[in-house]
Steps between C-alpha positions, in 0.01 A plus 500: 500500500215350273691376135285451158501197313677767226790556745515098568548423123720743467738365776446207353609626106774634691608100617392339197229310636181377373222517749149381505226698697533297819848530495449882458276553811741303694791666411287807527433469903874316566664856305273712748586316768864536426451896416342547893778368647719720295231785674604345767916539469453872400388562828855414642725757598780467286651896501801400737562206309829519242461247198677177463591298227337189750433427873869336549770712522751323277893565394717354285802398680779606265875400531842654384615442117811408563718302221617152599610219335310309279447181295758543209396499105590095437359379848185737427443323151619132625162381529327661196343289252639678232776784433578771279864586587435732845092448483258295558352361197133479464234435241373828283131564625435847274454435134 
């Protein structure tokens, strides 16, 4: 597929870049280059193919929520730089 220097600054307006005219014409033949091998990949049979998020099937290994004991409220807030009866105290960051 042959691209115009039109199209070129156009992808480039579209990335916010500044380009001189050398920089065009190579960007020009590296962007038709890229657009054969896409020629290329649409020549792939891909009917029997389902899509996929990515090419590793992954999980999330989940476990049971189940209550069990836990730290209590004083030994939570033992180490806490500064308290407000039962919470944390910390500096006010919204004005």
């Amino acid at each position: 597929m042959r691209l115009t220097l039109d199209e070129v600054d156009y992808v480039a307006l579209l990335g916010r870049l500044t380009l001189n005219a050398d920089e065009k014409i190579k960007y020009m033949h590296q962007l038709e280059d890229i657009l054969k091998y896409m020629d290329i990949l649409s020549e792939v049979p891909t009917e029997d193919v389902e899509p996929m998020a990515g090419p590793i099937e992954l999980y999330t290994p989940l476990r049971e929520d189940v209550v069990a004991p836990s730290l209590s409220l004083d030994a939570s807030l033992a180490n806490a730089p500064a308290r407000a009866g039962d919470y944390f105290k910390v500096p006010k960051i919204i004005e």
